[in-house]
C-alpha positions as CSV (number, residue, x, y, z in Angstrom):
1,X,0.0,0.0,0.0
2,X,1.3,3.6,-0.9
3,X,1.8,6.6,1.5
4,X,-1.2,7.9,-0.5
5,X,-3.3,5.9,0.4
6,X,-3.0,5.1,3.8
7,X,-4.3,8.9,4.8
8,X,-6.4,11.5,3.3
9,X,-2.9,13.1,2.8
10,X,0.1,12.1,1.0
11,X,2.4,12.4,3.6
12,X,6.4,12.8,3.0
13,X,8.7,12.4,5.5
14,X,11.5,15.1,5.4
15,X,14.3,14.4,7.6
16,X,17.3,17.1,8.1
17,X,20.5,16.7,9.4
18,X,20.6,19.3,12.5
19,X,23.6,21.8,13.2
20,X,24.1,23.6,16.3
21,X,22.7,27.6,14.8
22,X,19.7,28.1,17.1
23,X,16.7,27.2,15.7
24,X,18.6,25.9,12.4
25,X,15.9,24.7,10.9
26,X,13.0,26.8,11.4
27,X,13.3,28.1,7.7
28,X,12.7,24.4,6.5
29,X,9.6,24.2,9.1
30,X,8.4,27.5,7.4
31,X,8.7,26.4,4.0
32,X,7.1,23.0,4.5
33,X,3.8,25.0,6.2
34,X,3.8,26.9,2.7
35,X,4.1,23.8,0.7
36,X,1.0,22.4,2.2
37,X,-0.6,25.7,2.1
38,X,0.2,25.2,-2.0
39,X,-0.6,21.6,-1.9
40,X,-3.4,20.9,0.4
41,X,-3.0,16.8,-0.6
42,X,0.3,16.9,1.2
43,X,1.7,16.6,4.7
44,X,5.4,17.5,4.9
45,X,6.6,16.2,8.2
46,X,9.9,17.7,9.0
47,X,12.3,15.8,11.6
48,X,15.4,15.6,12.1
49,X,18.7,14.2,13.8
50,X,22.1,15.6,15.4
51,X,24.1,15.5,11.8
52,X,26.4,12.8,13.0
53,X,23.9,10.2,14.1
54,X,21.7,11.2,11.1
55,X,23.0,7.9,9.2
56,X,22.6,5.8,11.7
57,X,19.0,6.7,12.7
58,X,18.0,6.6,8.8
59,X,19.4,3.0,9.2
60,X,17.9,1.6,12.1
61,X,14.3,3.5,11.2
62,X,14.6,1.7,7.7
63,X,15.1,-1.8,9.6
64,X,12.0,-0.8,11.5
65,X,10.2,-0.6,8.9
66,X,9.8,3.4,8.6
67,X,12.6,5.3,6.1
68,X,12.1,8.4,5.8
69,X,10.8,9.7,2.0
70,X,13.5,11.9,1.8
71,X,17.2,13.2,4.0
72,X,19.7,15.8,3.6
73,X,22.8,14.2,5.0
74,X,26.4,16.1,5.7
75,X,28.2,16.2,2.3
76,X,30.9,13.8,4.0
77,X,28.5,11.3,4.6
78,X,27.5,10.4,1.1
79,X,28.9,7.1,0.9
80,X,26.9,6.6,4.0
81,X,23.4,7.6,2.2
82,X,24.7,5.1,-1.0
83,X,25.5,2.4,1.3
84,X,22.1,2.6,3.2
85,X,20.0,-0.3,2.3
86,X,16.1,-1.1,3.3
87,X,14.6,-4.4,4.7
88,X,15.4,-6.1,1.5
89,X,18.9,-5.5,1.1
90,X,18.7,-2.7,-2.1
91,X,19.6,0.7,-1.7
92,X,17.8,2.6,0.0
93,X,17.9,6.1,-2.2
94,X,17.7,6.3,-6.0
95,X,19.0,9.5,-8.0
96,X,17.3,13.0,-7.8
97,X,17.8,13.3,-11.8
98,X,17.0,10.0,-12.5
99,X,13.9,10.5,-10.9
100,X,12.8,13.9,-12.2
101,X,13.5,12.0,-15.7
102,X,13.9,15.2,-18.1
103,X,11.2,17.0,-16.4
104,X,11.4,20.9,-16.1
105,X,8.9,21.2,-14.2
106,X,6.9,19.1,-11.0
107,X,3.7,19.4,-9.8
108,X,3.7,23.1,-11.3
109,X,7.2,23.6,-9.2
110,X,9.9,24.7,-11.6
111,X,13.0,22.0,-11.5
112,X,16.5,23.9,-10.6
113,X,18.7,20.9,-11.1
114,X,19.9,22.6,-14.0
115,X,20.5,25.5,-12.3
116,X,22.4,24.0,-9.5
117,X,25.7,26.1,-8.9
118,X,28.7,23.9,-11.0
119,X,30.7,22.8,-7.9
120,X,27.5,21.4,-6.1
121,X,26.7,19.7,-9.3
122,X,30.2,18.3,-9.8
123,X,30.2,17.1,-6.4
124,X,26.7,15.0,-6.2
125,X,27.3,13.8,-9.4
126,X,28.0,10.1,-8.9
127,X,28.2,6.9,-11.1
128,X,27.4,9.7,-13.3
129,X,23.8,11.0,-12.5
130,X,23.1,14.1,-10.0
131,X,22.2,11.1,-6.9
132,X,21.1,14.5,-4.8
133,X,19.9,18.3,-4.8
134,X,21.7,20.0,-2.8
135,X,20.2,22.3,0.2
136,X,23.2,23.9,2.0
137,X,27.2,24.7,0.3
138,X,30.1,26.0,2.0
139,X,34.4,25.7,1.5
140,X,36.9,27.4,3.5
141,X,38.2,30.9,3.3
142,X,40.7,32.8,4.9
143,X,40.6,35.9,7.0
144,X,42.9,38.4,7.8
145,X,43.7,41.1,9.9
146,X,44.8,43.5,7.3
147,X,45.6,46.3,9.1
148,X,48.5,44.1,11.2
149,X,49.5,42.6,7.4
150,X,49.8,46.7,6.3
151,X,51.9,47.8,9.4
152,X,54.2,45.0,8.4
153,X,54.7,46.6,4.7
154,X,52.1,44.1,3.0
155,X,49.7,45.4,0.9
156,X,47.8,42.7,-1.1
157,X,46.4,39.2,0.6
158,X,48.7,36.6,-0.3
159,X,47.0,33.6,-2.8
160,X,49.1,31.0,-2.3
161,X,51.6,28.7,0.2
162,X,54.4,30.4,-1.4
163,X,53.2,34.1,-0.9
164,X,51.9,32.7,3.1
165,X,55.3,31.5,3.8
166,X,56.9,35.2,2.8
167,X,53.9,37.2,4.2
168,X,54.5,35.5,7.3
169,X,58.5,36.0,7.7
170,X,57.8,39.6,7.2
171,X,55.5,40.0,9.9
172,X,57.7,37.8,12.1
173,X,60.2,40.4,11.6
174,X,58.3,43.5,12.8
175,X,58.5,45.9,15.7
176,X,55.7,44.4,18.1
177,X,54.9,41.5,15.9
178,X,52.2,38.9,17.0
179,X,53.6,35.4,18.6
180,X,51.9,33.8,15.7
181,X,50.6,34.9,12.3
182,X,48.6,31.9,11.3
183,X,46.2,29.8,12.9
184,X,43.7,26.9,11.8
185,X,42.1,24.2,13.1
186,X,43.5,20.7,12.7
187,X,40.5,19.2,11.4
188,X,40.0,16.9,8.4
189,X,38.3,19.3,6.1
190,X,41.8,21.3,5.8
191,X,43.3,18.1,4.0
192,X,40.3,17.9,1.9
193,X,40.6,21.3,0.9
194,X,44.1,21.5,0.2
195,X,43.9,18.3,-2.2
196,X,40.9,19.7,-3.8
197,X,43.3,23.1,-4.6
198,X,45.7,21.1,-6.2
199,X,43.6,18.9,-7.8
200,X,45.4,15.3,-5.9
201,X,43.1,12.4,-5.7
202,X,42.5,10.9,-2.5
203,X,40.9,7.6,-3.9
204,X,41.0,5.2,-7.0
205,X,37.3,5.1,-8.7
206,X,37.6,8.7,-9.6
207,X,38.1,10.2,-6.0
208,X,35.4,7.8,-5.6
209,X,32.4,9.0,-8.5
210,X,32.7,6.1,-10.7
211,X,33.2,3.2,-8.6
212,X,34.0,2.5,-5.3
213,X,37.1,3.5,-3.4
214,X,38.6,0.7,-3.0
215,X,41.8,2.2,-2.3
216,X,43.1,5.7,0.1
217,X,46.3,7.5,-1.1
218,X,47.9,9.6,1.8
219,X,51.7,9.8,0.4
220,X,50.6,11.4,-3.3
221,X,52.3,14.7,-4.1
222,X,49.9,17.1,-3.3
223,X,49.3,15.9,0.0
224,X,52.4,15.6,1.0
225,X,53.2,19.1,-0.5
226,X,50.2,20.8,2.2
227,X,51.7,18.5,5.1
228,X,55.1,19.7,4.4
229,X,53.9,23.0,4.0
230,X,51.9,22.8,7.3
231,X,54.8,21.3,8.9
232,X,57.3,24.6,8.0
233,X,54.8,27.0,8.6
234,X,54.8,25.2,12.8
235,X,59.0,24.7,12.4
236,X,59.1,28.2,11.8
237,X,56.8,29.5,14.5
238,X,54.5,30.7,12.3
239,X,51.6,28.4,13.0
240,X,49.5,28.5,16.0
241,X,49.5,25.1,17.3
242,X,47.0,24.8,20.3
243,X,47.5,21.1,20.4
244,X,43.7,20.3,20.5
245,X,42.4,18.7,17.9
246,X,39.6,20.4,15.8
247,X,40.2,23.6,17.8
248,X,37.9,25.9,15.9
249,X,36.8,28.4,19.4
250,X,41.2,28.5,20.0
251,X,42.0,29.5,16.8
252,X,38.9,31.6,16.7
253,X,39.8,33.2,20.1
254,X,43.1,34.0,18.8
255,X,42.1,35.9,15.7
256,X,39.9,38.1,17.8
257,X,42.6,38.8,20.0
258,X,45.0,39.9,17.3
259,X,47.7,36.6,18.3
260,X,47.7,35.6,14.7
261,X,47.1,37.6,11.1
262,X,45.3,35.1,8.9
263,X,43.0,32.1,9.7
264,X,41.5,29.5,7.9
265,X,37.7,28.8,8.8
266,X,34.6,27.7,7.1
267,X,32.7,30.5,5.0
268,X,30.1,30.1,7.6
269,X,31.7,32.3,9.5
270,X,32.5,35.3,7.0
271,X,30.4,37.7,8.7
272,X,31.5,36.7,12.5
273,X,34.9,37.2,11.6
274,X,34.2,40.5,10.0
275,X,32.3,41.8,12.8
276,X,35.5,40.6,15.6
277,X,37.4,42.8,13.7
278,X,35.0,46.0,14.0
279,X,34.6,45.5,17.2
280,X,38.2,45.3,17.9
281,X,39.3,47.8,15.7
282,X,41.3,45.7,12.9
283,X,40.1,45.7,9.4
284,X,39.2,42.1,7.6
285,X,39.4,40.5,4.5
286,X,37.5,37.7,3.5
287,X,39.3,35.2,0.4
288,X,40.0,31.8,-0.9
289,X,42.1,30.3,1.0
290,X,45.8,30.1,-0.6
291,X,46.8,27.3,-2.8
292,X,50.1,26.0,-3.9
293,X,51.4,27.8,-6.9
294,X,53.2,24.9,-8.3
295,X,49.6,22.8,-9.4
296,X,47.2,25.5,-11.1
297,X,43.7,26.1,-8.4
298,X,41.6,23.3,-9.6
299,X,38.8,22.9,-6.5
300,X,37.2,23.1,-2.9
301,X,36.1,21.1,-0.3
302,X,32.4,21.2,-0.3
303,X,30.5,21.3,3.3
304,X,26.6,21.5,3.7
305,X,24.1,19.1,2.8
306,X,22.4,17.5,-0.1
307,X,19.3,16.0,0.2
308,X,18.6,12.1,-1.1
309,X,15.0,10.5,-2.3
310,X,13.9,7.4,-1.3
311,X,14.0,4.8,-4.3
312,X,10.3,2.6,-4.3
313,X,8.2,5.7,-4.0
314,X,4.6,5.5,-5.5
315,X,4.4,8.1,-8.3
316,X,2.6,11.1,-6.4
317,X,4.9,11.2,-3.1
318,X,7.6,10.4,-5.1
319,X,6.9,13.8,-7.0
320,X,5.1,15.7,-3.9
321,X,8.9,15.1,-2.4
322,X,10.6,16.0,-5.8
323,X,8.3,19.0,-5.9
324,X,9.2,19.9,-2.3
325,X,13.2,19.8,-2.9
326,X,12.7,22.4,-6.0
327,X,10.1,24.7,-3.6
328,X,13.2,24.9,-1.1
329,X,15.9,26.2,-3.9
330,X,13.3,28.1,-5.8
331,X,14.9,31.6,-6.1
332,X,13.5,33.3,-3.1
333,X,13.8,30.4,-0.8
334,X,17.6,30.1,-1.8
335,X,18.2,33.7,-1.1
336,X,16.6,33.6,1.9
337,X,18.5,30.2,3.6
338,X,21.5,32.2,2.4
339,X,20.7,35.1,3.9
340,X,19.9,33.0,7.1
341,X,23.1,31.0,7.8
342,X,25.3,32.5,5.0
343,X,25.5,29.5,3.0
344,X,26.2,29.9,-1.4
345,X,23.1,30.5,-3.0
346,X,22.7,26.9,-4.0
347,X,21.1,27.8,-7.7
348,X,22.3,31.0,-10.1
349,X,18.9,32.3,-9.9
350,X,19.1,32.6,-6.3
351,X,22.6,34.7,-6.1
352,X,21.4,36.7,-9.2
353,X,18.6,38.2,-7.2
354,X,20.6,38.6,-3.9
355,X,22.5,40.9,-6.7
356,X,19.7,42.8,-7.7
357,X,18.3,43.4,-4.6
358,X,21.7,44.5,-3.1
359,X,22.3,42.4,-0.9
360,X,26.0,41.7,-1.3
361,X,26.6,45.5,-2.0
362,X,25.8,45.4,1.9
363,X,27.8,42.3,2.8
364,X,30.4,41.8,-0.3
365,X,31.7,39.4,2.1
366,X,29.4,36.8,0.7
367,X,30.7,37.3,-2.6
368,X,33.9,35.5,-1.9
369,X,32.4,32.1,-1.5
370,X,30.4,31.8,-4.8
371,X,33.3,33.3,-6.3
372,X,35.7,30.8,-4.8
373,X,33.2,28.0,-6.1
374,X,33.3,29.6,-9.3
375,X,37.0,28.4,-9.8
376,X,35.6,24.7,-9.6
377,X,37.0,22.4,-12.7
378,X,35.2,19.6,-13.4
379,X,38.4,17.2,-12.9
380,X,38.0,14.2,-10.2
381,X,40.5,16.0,-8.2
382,X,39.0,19.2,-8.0
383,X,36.1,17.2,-5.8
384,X,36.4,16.2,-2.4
385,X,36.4,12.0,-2.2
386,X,33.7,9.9,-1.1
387,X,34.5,6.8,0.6
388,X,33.7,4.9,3.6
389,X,35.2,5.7,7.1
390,X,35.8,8.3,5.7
391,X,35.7,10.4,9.6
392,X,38.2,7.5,11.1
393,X,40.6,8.0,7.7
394,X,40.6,11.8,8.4
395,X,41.1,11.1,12.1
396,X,44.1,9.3,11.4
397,X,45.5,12.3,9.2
398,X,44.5,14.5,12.3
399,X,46.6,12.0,14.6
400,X,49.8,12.1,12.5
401,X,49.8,16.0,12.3
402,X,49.3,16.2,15.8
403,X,52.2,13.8,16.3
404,X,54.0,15.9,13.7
405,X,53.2,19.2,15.7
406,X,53.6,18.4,19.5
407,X,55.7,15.3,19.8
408,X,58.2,15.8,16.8
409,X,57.5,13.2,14.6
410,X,58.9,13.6,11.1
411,X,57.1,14.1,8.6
412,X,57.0,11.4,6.3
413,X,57.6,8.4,8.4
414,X,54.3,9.6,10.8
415,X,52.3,9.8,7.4
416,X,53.2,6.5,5.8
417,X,52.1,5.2,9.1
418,X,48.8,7.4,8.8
419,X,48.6,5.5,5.0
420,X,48.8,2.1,6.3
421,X,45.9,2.8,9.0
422,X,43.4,4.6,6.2
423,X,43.8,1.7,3.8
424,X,43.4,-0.6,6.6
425,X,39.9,1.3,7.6
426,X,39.0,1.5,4.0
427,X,39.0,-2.2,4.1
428,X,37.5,-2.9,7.5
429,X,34.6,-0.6,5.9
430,X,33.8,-2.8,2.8
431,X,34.1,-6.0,4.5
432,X,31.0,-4.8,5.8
433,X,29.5,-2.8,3.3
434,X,30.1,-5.2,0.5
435,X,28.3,-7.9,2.1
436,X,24.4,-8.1,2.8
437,X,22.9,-7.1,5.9
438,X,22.7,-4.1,8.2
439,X,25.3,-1.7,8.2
440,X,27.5,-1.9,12.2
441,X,26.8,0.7,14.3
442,X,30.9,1.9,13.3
443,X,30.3,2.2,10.0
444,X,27.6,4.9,9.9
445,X,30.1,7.8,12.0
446,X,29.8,10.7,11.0
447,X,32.3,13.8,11.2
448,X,31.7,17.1,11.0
């Protein structure tokens, strides 16, 4: 028996990964009122879980017999969302596209697939169909305190490791120079940003898009090229090290305090950083973060969400939730979840009328991200991977740094080591997710 007809409504069940913003998803809650208000046959019931249990509760409420119609899970859980399965072992979630089969429009709902923003495209495309429609995209930027970066002499933002490295020596050498000039967190996003930059694959399978990853690479050139880099940057007193991992409030702290000159955070937090430096006097830029000179800018890490369909859907909640993902990245909707948490407009039409309306003339801060997603290629390496473990395998990056940074370790023995425990995760992860059955409890982690 269908959704439809065991109610008077056709009821879809929307679940949303939830962040720590207050009431993060009160926007969604609005729009789902609306949609009903537009489609009296349908019920939109909104839940949600913590982001990094989301997989797991999506798993155990499948065995039980109620999946949800539809769930936006983390980007770096998307091998989690294709590796879900329902009660009779098939996946559990078929493609967005391959569902909306050609259509441009649903239920009277204009389709924006098309006019998805490239990276977000290039990054849910998969096996090579857009698998899901994005709600939510981020990368990393860098802020600095330019009026520290002028008294030292400096007068443009430097672009890449090269130009860091230089900016930072000068600054070291001033009257009254900060103890640090750099600061980020050492989280696993950084070495999926970095890659992306430089356009180094992290898996076989196409950084995992066409096939599997069956295999985890953490010794290739690029990535070795941002450890090293990382490494001289600490060697040299340069980098903050707090010696906590995924630090984010430390490194935070110490940009507001004027300890360090640049910092790498998410694009999240564009206007917090701008407003820390108004209200401690110190003038802020917001830009890409710098990438090596020696492999041409190729791509980002992409944070947010994208939100995957249920496969096995009867024909009119299969559209009412089809219908539903296009109402929430219609052009004003967009704009507005942008506006909200400060998130790229997922579609062009949304950032074209945040243009017109002025918006970025007011913050031109939130120019920098779509711009910095502009510079997407479509190469494998310009995307970040997707493969399972894929929090443990950034863990063990995390580990080796930290080893790097507070106990001495060099370099490239502490990595190799790193290598040998990602592949052996990798594999621990397809033992079980190549074989039937219900995914362990370990294998649906999620990081942040």
């Amino acid at each position: 028996m269908s959704e439809a007809d065991r109610s008077e409504k056709i009821v879809i069940d929307a679940w949303f990964s939830e962040y720590t913003f207050p009431n993060f998803l009160e926007p969604i809650k609005q729009r789902a009122r609306e949609f009903e208000r537009l489609y009296p046959r349908y019920q939109i019931n909104v839940g949600s879980s913590y982001f990094q249990t989301l997989a797991a509760d999506v798993t155990q409420a499948t065995q039980e017999g109620r999946p949800p119609t539809m769930a936006s899970y983390y980007s770096g859980a998307s091998q989690l969302a294709r590796d879900t399965l329902d009660r009779e072992g098939r996946p559990l979630f078929t493609s967005v596209e391959k569902a909306i089969a050609g259509r441009t429009e649903i239920l009277g709902q204009p389709v924006v697939l098309n006019d998805v923003h490239p990276a977000g495209r290039y990054f849910y495309t998969i096996d090579g169909t857009f698998a899901a429609m994005p709600m939510t995209l981020s990368t990393m930027h860098m802020y600095t305190n330019v009026t520290l970066m002028r008294e030292a002499g400096i007068e443009e933002v430097p672009r890449t490791f090269q130009e860091v490295e230089a900016a930072c020596a000068k600054i070291a050498a001033m009257e009254n120079a900060p103890p640090y000039r750099i600061s980020w967190a050492n989280d696993g996003k950084f070495f999926q940003q970095m890659l992306a930059h430089q356009g180094g694959l992290l898996t076989d399978g196409d950084n995992g898009r066409n096939g599997r990853a069956t295999t985890v690479d953490l010794l290739s050139p690029q990535m070795m090229a941002f450890v090293m880099w990382w490494y001289r940057l600490h060697r040299d007193g340069h980098y903050m090290h707090t010696g906590v991992l995924e630090d984010w409030a430390g490194c935070g702290k110490a940009f507001r305090e004027q300890r360090v000159v640049f910092r790498f955070s998410s694009s999240f937090e564009a206007p917090y950083m701008v407003k820390a430096g108004q209200e401690n006097g110190f003038e802020v830029a917001v830009t890409p973060t710098p990438y090596n000179a020696e492999y041409p800018f190729a791509g980002n890490w992409i944070g947010g969400d994208g939100i995957w369909l249920r496969d096995g859907l009867d024909e009119e909640t299969r559209d009412g939730a089809l219908a539903f993902m296009q109402y929430l990245n219609s052009p004003r909707n967009a704009a507005t979840w942008h506006q909200v948490y400060g998130s790229a407009p997922v579609t062009r039409a949304a950032a074209e009328l945040l243009e017109r309306e002025g918006w970025y003339d007011e913050h031109p801060y939130h120019r920098v991200t779509t711009a910095q997603l502009d510079m997407t290629a479509p190469s494998a390496g310009a995307q970040g991977a997707m493969l399972g473990h894929f929090a443990q395998i950034q863990h063990a990056m995390m580990y080796a740094l930290e080893d790097i940074m507070g106990q001495g370790a060099d370099p490239v023995e502490r990595f190799t080591r790193a290598a040998k425990e990602a592949e052996r995760l990798l594999e621990d992860y397809g033992r079980y997710c190549l074989a039937t059955g219900p995914r362990p409890a370990h294998c649906m982690l999620i990081d942040s």
